[in-house]
N, C-alpha and C positions, 0 to 999 in steps of 0.2 A: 551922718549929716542930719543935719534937723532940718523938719518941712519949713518952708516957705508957708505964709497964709492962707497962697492958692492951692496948694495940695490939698492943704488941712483940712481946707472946703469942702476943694472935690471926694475928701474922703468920707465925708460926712453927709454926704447927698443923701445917701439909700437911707438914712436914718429920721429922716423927714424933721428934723427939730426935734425929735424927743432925745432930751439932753437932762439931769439932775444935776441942779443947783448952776444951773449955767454951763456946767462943766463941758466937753465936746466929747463924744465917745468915745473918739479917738485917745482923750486921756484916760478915761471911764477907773480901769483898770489900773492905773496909777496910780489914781487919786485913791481907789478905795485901799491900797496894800500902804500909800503912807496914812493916812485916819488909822488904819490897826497898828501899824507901827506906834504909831503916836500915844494911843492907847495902852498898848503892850508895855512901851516905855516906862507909862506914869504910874500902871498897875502891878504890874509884875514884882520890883522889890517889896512892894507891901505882902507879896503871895507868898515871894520867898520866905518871909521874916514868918509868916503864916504856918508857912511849912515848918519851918527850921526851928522854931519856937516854939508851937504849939501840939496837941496832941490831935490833932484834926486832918492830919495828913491825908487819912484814906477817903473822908468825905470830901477832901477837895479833888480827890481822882477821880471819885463818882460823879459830884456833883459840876464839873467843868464836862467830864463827857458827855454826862446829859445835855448840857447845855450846847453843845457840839452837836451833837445827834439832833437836840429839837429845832435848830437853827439848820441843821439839811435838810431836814424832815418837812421844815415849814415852805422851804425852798422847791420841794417837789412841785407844788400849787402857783409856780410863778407860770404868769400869760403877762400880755401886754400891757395891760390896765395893771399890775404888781408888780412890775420887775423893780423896779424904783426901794420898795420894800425889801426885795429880795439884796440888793446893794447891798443895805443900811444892814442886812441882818448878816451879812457873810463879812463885813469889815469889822461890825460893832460886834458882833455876837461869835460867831463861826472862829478867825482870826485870833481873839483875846482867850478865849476858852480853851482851842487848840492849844494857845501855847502854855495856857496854866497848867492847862493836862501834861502835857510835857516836861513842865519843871515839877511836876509833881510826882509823876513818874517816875523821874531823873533821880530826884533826891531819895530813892530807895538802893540806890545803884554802893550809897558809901558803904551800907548793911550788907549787901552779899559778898563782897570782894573785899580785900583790904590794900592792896599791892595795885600800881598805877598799870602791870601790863594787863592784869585779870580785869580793870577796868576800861581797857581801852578794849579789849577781845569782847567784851561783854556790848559795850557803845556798839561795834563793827558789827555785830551779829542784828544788833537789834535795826540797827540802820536798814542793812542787808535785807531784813524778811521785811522791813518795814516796805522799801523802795521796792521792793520785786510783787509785792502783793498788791501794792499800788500800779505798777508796769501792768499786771497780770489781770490786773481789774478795768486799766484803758483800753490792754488788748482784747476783750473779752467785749466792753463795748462798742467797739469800733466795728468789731468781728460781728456782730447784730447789728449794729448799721449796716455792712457790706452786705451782707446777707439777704435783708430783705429791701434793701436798695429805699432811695427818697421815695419812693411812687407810693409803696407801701407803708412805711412808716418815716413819717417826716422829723425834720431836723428838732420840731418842738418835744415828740413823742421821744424821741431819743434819749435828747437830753432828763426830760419828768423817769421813763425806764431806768435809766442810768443812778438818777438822784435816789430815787425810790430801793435801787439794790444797793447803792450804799449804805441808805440807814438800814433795812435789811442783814446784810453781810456783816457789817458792823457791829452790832450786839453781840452776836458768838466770839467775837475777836475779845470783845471786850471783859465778855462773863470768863473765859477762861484766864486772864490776869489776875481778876477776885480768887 
């Protein structure tokens, strides 16, 4: 069921008016995952033809993860006077990068396989350690938040820890694909 305008309110209290571009927090999140869609849409066949075309393939792996990595990286450093920034760079930057990486990734998959089941085995594998290493990275934060409880480290230090070991762990993921 969709809110009513007095929910929407009431849910919007604690957030004292700090809202981007008008927007309500309550959509926050919405808004920012269609902007990257919208993005991804108008950029991505130009990537593909990139890929598929050209001989540049491995610097678009490189250079989208970078780009991926320095947009978490810069996201470490969000406080309340940035967050707004932090938005703008996880829809615009973080989002469109991810997915270039991905189709760039992707497009290596026709070269080691030739047969649709060695390719869909391949997909399921990579999905598989993808999502588990992801699972194993929230549970592993969550597990340090419990641990040393809000008193000792608050919800802000968390999340900056949290940010901080993704681009961290991330590198080694990455340098072994090279």
């Amino acid at each position: 069921r969709l809110q009513t305008e007095e929910e929407a309110d009431l849910a919007n209290v604690g957030c004292k008016g700090k809202v981007l571009g008008g927007l309500r927090p309550t959509s926050l999140l919405s808004s920012m995952a269609s902007v990257a869609n919208v993005i991804i849409a108008v950029v991505l066949p130009s990537v593909g033809a990139i890929i598929d075309y050209s001989d540049i393939r491995k610097k678009v792996v490189v250079y989208s993860f970078f780009y991926f990595w320095l947009g978490n990286f810069v996201q470490i450093f969000t406080s309340s006077s940035t967050w707004q920034i932090s938005v703008v760079v996880q829809a615009c930057v973080c989002s469109v990068s991810y997915m270039v990486h991905q189709t760039s990734i992707l497009s290596y998959l026709s070269e080691v396989v030739d047969d649709d089941d060695g390719l869909k085995q391949i997909n399921m594998a990579v999905r598989v350690w993808e999502l588990g290493i992801m699972l194993a990275f929230m549970i592993a934060v969550a597990a340090v938040g419990m641990v040393m409880g809000p008193d000792n480290l608050p919800v802000k230090s968390q999340a900056t820890l949290s940010q901080a070991a993704a681009c961290v762990c991330s590198v080694p993921f990455f340098m072994v694909t090279m």
